[in-house]
C-alpha positions in Angstrom: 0.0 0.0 0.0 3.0 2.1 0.3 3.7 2.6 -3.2 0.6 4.3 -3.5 2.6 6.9 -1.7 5.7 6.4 -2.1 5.9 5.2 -5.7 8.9 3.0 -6.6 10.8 4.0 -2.6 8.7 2.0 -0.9 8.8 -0.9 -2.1 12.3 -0.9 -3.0 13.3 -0.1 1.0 11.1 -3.1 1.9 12.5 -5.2 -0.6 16.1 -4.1 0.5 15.2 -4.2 4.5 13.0 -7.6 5.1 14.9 -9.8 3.0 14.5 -12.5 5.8 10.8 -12.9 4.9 10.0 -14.5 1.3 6.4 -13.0 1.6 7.3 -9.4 2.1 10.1 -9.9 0.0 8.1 -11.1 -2.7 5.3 -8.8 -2.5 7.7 -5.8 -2.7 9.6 -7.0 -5.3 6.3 -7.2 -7.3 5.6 -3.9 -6.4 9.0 -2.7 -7.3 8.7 -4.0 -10.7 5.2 -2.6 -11.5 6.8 1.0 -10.8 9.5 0.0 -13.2 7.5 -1.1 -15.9 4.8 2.2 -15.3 8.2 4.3 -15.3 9.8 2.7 -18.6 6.4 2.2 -20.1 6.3 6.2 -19.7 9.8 7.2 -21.1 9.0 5.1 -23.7 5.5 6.8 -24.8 8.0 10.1 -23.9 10.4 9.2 -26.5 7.9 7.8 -29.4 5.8 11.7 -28.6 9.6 13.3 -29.3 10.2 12.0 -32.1 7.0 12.4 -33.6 6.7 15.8 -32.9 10.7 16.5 -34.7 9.6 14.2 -37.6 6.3 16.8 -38.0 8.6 19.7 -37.5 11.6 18.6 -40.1 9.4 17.3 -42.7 6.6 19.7 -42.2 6.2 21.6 -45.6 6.0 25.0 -43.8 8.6 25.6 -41.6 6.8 28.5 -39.1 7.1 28.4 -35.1 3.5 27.4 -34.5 3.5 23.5 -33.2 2.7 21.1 -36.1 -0.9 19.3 -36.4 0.7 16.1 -34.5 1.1 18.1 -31.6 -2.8 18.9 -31.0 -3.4 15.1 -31.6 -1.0 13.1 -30.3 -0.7 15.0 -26.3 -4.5 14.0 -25.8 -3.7 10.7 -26.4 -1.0 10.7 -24.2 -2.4 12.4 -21.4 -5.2 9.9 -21.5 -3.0 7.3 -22.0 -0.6 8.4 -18.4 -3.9 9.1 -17.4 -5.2 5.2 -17.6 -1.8 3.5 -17.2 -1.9 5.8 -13.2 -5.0 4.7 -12.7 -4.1 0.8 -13.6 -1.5 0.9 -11.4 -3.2 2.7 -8.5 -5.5 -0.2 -8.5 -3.4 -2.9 -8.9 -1.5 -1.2 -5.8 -4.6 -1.0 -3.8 -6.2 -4.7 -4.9 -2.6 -6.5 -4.5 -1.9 -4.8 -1.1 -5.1 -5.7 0.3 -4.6 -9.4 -1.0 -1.2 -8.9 0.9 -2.4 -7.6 4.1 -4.9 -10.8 4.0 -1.6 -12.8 3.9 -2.5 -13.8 0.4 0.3 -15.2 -2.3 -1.3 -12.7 -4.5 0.8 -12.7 -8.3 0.2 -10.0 -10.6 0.1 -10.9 -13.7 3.3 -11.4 -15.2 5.1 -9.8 -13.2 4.4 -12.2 -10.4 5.8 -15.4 -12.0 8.8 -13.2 -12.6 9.4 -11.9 -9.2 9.4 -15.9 -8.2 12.2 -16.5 -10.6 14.3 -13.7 -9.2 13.9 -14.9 -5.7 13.7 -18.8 -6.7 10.4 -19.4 -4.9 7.6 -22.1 -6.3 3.8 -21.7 -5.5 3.3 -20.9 -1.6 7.2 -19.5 -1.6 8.4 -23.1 -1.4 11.8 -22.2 -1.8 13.4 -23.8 -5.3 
């Protein structure tokens, strides 16, 4: 539930602190990579909005200082799009934690098969 605070900090201190328990481990570890994948996920919508809007400017066929067409279309899209992707993982951080606090072996999806390989845990974090 920290991370809904906290963002990517909170989980990563947990991770880092109770290393002990395989069940707080493995639920901030889960956490931890959700953040990551919202942050890359981001830089990556980031980059692909950059270089549209230099591909509209070079190759525009007018070369003013207003902002080209792509501009006025594409930043909706995005905003709705950071928009969704928050509210995804605001959710997921609220649903998972709960399913946590219940004492739950709660996976997300994907990224919860994943977390088990990095710590080597099978279902029920029966060690490997």
């Amino acid at each position: 539930m920290l991370q809904i605070m906290l963002w990517w900090i909170a989980p990563l201190a947990i991770f880092l602190i109770k290393r002990d328990s395989k069940f707080v481990s493995f639920h901030a570890l889960q956490a931890l990579l959700l953040q990551a994948v919202y942050v890359l996920t981001i830089i990556a919508c980031l980059v692909l909005a950059f270089g549209v809007f230099v591909l509209a400017a070079v190759f525009s066929p007018e070369r003013s200082n207003a902002l080209p067409p792509e501009f006025y279309l594409l930043m909706p899209v995005l905003w709705l799009s950071w928009m969704g992707m928050g509210v995804v993982v605001l959710l997921a951080g609220i649903v998972y934690g709960v399913k946590a606090g219940r004492g739950e072996w709660a996976e997300y999806p994907f990224l919860g098969q994943l977390a088990r390989k990095i710590l080597k845990l099978g279902p029920d974090g029966v060690p490997l």
